[in-house]
C-alpha positions in Angstrom: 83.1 -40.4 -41.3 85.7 -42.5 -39.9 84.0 -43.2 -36.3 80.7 -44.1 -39.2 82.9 -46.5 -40.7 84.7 -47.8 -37.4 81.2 -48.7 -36.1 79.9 -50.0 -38.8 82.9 -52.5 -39.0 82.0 -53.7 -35.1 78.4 -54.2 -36.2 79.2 -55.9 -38.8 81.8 -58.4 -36.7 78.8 -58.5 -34.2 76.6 -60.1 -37.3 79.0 -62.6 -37.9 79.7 -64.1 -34.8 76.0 -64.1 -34.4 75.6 -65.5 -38.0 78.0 -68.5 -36.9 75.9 -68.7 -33.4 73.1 -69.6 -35.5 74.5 -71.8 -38.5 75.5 -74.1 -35.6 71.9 -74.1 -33.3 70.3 -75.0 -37.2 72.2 -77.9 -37.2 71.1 -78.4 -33.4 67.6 -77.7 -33.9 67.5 -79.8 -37.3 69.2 -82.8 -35.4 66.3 -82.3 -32.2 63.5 -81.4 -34.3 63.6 -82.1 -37.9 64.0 -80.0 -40.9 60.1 -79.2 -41.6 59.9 -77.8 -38.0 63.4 -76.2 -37.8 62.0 -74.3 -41.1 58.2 -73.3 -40.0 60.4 -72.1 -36.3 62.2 -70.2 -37.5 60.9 -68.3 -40.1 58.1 -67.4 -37.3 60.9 -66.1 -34.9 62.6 -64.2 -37.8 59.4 -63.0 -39.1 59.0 -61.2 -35.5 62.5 -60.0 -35.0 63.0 -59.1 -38.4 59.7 -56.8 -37.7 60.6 -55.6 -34.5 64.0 -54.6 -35.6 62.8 -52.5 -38.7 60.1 -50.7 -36.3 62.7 -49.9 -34.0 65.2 -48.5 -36.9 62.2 -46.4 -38.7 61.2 -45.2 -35.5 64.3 -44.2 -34.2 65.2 -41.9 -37.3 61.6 -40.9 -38.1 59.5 -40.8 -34.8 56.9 -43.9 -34.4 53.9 -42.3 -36.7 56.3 -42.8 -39.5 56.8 -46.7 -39.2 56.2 -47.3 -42.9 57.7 -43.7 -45.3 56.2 -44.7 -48.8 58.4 -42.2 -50.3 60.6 -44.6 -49.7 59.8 -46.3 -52.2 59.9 -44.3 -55.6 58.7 -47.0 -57.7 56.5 -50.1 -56.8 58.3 -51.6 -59.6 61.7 -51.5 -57.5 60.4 -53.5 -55.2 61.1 -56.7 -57.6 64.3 -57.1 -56.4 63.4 -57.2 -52.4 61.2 -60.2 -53.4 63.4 -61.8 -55.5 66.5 -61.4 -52.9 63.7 -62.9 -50.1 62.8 -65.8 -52.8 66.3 -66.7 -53.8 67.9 -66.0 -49.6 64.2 -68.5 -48.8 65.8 -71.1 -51.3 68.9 -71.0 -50.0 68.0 -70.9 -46.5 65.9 -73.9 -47.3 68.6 -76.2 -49.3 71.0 -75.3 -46.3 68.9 -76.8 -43.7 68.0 -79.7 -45.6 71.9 -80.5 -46.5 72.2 -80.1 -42.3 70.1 -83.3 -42.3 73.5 -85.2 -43.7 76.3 -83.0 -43.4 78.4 -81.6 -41.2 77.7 -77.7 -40.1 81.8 -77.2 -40.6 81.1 -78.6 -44.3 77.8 -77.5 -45.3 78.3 -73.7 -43.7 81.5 -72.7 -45.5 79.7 -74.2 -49.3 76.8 -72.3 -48.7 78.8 -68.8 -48.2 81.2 -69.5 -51.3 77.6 -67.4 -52.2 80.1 -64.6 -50.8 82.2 -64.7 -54.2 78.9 -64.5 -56.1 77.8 -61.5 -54.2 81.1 -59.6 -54.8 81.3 -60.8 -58.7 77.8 -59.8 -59.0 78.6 -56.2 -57.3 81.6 -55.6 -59.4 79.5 -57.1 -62.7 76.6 -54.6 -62.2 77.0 -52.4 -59.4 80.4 -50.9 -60.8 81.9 -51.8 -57.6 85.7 -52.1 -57.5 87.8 -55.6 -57.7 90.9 -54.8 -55.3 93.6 -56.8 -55.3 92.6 -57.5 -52.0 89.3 -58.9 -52.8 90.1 -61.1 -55.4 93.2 -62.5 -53.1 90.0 -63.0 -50.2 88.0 -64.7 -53.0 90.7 -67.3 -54.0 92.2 -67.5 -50.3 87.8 -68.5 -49.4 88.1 -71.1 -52.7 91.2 -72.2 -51.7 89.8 -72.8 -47.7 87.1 -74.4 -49.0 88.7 -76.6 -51.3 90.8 -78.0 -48.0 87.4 -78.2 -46.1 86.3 -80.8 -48.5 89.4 -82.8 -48.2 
């Protein structure tokens, strides 16, 4: 269990520090080619990878006849929350590169994931999940950094 979690915490750091790698080449590729291009770019690229990588999970855990395990899904109806997560992260996604148009990646980054408090009040609202002292303190010390970011 632990070596689970210990790994899971490096893959995690890994999707951060490639997270940050792309917040900033947004800002490059909205500054070289435009928002409308940035946009169509690179929802094609994540369209592929995002396919690519899913194939590669299913198929290493279920062999490569197995791509696509509709038992997976017990209820078709479930699958209104995987389109309304991809409608509201498209939305997001879309505001953020247009707000890289006139402000700074340091600025506009760091607004758009105070969406991290949401996430956890949202868990703890409806998922039951557990408000630590810790996590509250990392909510307030994120306000209280981007507060001084807007300074």
């Amino acid at each position: 269990m632990f070596l689970r979690y210990s790994i899971s915490i490096m893959i995690i750091i890994v999707a951060m520090l490639l997270f940050g790698v792309g917040n900033f080449l947004y800002k490059v590729s909205v500054q070289k080619v435009g928002v409308s291009n940035t946009i169509v770019f690179f929802i094609s690229v994540q369209a592929i990878m995002l396919l690519i990588l899913a194939m590669w999970h299913n198929m290493s855990e279920k062999g490569i006849i197995n791509f696509i395990d509709p038992s997976e899904i017990a209820n078709i109806y479930e699958l209104k929350y995987t389109f309304l997560a991809g409608f509201f992260i498209s939305f997001s996604f879309f505001f953020y590169i247009y707000a890289l148009e006139n402000l700074e990646v340091g600025l506009a980054a760091p607004i758009r994931y105070l969406g991290i408090a949401i996430t956890v009040i949202l868990a703890i609202l409806f998922l039951n999940e557990d408000l630590s002292h810790t996590k509250l303190a990392g909510i307030l010390f994120f306000c209280i950094s981007l507060y001084l970011l807007l300074k």
